[in-house]
C-alpha positions as CSV (number, residue, x, y, z in Angstrom):
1,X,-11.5,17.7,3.5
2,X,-9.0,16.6,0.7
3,X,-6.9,13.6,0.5
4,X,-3.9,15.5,-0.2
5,X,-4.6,17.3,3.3
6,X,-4.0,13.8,4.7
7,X,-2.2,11.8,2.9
8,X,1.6,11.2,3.5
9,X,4.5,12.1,1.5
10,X,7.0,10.6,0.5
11,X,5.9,6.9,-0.3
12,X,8.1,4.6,0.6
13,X,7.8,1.9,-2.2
14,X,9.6,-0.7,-3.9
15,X,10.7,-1.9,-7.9
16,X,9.2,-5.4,-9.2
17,X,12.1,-6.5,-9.3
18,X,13.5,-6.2,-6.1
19,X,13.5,-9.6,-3.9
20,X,10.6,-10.7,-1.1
21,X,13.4,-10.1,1.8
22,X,14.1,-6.3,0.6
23,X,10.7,-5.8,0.8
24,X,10.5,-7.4,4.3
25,X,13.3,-5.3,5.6
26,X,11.5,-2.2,4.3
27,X,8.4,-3.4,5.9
28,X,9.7,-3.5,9.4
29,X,12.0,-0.6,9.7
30,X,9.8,1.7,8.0
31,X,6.9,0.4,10.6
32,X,4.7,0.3,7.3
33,X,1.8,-2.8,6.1
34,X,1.5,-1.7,2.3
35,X,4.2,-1.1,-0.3
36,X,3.7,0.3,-3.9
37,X,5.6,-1.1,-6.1
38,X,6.7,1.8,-8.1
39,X,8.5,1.2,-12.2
40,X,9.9,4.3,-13.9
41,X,7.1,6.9,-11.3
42,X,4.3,4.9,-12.3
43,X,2.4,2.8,-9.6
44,X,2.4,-1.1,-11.4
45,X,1.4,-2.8,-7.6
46,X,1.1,-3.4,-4.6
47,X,2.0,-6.0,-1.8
48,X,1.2,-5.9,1.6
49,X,2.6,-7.3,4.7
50,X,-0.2,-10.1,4.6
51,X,1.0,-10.7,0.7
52,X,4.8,-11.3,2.3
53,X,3.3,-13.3,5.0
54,X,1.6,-15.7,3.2
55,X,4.5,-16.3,0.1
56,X,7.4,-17.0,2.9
57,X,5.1,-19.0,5.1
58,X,4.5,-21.8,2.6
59,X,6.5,-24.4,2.7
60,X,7.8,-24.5,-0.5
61,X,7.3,-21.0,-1.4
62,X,4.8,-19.5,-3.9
63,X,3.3,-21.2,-6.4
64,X,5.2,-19.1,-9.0
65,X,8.4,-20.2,-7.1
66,X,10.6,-23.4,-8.5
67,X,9.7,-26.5,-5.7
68,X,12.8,-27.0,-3.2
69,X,14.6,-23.9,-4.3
70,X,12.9,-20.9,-2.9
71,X,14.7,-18.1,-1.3
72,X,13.1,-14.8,-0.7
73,X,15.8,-13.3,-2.2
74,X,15.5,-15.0,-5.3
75,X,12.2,-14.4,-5.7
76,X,10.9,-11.0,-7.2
77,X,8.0,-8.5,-5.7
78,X,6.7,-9.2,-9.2
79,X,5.5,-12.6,-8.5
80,X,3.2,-11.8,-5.1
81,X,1.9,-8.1,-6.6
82,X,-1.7,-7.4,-6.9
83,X,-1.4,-5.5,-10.2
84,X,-5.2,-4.1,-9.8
85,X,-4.8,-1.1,-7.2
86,X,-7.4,1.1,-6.2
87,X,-6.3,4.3,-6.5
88,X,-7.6,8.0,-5.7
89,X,-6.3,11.6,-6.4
90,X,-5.7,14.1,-4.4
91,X,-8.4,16.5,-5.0
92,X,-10.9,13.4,-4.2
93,X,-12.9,13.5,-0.5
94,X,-11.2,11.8,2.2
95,X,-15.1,10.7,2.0
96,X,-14.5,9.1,-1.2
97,X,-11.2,7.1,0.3
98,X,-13.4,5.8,2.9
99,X,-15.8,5.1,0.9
100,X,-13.4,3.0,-1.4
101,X,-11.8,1.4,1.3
102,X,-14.9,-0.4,2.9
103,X,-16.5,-0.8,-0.3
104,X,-13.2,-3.5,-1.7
105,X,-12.3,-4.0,2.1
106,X,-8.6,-2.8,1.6
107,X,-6.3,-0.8,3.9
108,X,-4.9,1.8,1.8
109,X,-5.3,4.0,-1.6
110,X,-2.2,5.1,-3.4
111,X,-2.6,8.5,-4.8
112,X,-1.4,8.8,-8.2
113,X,-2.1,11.9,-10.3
114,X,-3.2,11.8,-13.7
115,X,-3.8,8.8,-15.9
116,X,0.1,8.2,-16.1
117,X,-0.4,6.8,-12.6
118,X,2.1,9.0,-11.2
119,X,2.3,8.0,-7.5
120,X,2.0,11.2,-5.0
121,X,1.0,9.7,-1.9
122,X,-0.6,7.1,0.1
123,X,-3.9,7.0,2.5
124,X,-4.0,4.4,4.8
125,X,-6.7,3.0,7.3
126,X,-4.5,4.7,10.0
127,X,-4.6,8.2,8.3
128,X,-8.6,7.4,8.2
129,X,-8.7,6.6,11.7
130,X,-6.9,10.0,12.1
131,X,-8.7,11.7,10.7
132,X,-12.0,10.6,12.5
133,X,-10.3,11.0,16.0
134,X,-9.6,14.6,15.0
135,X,-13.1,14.8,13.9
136,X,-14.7,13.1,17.1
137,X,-12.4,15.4,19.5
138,X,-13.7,18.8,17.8
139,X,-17.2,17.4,17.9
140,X,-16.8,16.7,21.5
141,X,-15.2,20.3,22.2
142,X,-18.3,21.9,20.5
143,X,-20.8,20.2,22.2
């Protein structure tokens, strides 16, 4: 099995740009925990719902953020981004997604096509678990 056989389309993502609260709102209506962060197509980071989390729940912001005058609206995706993603394609083996994912303990893999970084879709540890419910419930149906 592919990763383009499970992985969803379209990705919902975000601009660097764009503030922590946009973010936040996209987060919760969209019922999502990871956001690309998408410039001109190509994938440039990610932030998670653990990323937002942590950057609002200071005190005084993040580090990055001017003491006494943060505002999650003022402050860009940019700042909190992990700019090293693990990526996959989609030809790869949902194999070799799980494999990634327990291997650097992270709950999704963008897929991005070519070495442009093109961003086509997104596995995440839900898909996975998916997929191995599907895979459980045939095995049980053989048996």
């Amino acid at each position: 099995m592919t990763v383009q056989e499970i992985m969803r389309t379209p990705v919902v993502s975000i601009a660097p740009e764009a503030g922590l609260d946009r973010a936040l709102v996209m987060m919760r209506t969209q019922r999502i925990r990871h956001l690309p962060v998408v410039q001109d197509g190509k994938l440039v980071g990610i932030v998670t719902d653990r990323d937002l989390r942590l950057s609002m729940v200071e005190k005084d912001g993040p580090q990055s953020a001017p003491k006494g005058l943060y505002l999650p609206a003022l402050t860009k995706i940019k700042t909190i981004m992990v700019e090293d993603v693990k990526t996959i394609t989609p030809i790869d083996t949902v194999g070799d997604a799980a494999n990634l994912m327990s291997k650097y303990k992270i709950g999704c893999l963008p897929v991005v096509e070519g070495s442009s970084k093109h961003i086509v879709g997104i596995v995440t540890e839900t898909d996975m678990l998916r997929v191995l419910a599907q895979l459980l419930t045939e095995g049980k149906r053989k048996s």
